[in-house]
N, C-alpha and C positions, 0 to 999 in steps of 0.2 A: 699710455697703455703699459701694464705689465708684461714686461717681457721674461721674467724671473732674477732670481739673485746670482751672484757668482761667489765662487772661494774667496773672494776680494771682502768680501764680506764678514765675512768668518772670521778672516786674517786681519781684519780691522778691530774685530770685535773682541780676537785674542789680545793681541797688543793691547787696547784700551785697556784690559783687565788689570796689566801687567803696568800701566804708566796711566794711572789715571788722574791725571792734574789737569791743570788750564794749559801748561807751557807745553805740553804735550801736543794735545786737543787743537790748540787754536791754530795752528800752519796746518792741520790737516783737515781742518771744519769742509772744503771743495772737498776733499776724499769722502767724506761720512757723505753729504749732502748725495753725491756721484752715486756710492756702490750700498747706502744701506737707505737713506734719509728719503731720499725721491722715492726709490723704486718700492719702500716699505710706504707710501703714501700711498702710490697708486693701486698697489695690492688692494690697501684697504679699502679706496676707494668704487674699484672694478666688483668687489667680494659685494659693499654694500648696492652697486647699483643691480649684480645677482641676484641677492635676496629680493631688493625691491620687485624686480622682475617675476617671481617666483611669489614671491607673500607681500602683495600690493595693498594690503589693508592694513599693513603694521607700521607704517612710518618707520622706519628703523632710524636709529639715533647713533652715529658714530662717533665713538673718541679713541683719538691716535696717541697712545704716547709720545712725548719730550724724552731726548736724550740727557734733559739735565736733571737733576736730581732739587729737591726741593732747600734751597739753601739753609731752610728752617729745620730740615731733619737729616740732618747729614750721620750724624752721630760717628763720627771719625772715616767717615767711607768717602769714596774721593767725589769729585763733582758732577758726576757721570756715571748713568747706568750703564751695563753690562747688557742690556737686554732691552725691546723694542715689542709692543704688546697693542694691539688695538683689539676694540670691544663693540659688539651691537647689541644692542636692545630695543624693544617695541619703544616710540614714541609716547604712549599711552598711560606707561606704565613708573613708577615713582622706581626712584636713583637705587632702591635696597630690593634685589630681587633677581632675576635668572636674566641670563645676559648671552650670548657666544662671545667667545676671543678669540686670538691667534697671539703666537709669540713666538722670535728669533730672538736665540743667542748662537754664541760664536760653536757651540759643540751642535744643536740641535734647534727642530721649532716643534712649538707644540700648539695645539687646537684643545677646543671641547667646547661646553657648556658648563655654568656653574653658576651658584647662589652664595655670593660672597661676605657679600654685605647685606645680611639680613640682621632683623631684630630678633629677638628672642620669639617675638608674638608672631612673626611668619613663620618660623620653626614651629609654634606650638600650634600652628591653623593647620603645615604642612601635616603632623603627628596626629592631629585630630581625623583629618580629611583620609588618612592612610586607616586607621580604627573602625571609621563609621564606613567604609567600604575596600576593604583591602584586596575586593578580588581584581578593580577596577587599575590601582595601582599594580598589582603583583602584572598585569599581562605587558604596563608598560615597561617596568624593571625588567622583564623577562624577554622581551623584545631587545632590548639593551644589550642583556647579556649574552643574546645569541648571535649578536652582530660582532659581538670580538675585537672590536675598535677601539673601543673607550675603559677606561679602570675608572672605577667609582673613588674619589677622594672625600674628604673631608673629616677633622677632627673628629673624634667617636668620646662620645662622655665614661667617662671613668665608670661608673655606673647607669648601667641602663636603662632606659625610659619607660621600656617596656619590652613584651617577648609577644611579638606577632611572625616568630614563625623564619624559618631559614633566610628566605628570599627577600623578605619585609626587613628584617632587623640591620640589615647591613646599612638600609637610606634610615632606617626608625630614628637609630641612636647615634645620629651623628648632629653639630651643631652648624654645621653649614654644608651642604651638598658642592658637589663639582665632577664632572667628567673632563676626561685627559687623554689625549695620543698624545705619546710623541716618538719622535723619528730622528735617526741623526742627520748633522747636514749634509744635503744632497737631495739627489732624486727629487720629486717632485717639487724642493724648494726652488731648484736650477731653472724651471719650464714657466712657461708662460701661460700651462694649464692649473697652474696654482689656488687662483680663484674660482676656478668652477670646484676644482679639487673641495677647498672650502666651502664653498654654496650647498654641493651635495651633501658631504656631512654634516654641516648642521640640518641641511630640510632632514634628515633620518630622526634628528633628535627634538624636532619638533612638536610633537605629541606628548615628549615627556617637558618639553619649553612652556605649551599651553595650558600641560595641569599644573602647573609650578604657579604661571601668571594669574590660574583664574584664583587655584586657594589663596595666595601670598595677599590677591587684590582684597581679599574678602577678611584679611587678617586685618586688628583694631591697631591704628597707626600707635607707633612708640618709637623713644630713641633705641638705639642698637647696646 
């Protein structure tokens, strides 16, 4: 059961930044395991059996991050990430498309929803689908923005795709969507009401989760 994280954590997680080798790491793998490695699993874990509770028809699909970093892509950076991120998605639903996550580093953790790995052709089903009915989109964007919780991310094209209008154009012309809180560490990271914490915020972004999965579904498969 998640009982929450401690400063131990944090303090873990500064150091590693600061010494991030093997010679380092490996007499303190029991410390990582103790104050970040367990209690970040069970999080994850407690979050998804939430969901399932709540949205019983979505099979949800969890993947936890590894603290190691991928030996193939290191690209001069040390062995070890900085930072610990797990992710849900419907079951149903293919690997490139709207997802929730969560993530701790040693300053903060942060939540949202977001459309990361998408292909060109989900973006241009998303663009289509906002054109051929924008009053439908505009009420869920505006739901969004009146909850005050989440900043809209994602890359915005140099030139824009098109001009549908104040509210529309911020999701129009962007090449991948995302939503973000984040919070420094503490507070609700410390408690054991962490996951429900999580549970509720994502069921609020649910409605904009379901229009994402049905256009994206209906988008002609290609690589990204």
């Amino acid at each position: 059961m998640f009982t929450g994280f401690t400063k131990e954590a944090s303090d873990f997680l500064w150091e590693l930044a600061f010494n991030n080798e093997r010679s380092w790491f490996k007499p303190r793998k029991e410390q990582f395991d103790r104050c970040l490695g367990e209690p970040f699993k069970e999080l994850a874990l407690e979050t998804r059996r939430l969901m399932e509770e709540r949205y019983p028809g979505y099979g949800w699909q969890l993947h936890i991050s590894r603290i190691y970093r991928d030996a193939r892509r290191l690209y001069g950076r040390g062995p070890y990430k900085d930072h610990l991120w797990f992710s849900l998605r419907r079951g149903d639903c293919p690997e490139e498309g709207m997802g929730f996550w969560f993530e701790i580093n040693a300053a903060m953790y942060l939540y949202g929803a977001g459309a990361y790995e998408v292909t060109p052709g989900q973006m241009e089903a998303f663009r289509q689908a906002l054109a051929a009915n924008p009053a439908r989109f505009e009420r869920l964007a505006l739901e969004v923005e009146a909850m005050g919780d989440f900043a809209l991310t994602g890359e915005e094209y140099k030139r824009p795709k098109g001009d549908l209008g104040p509210v529309l154009n911020k999701w129009y012309n962007r090449k991948w969507i995302g939503l973000e809180r984040s919070l420094d560490f503490g507070g609700a990271l410390l408690t054991p009401e962490l996951p429900q914490l999580l549970a509720e915020s994502f069921g609020k972004l649910m409605p904009l989760y379901d229009f994402f999965t049905e256009v994206f579904r209906a988008a002609p498969a290609g690589k990204k």
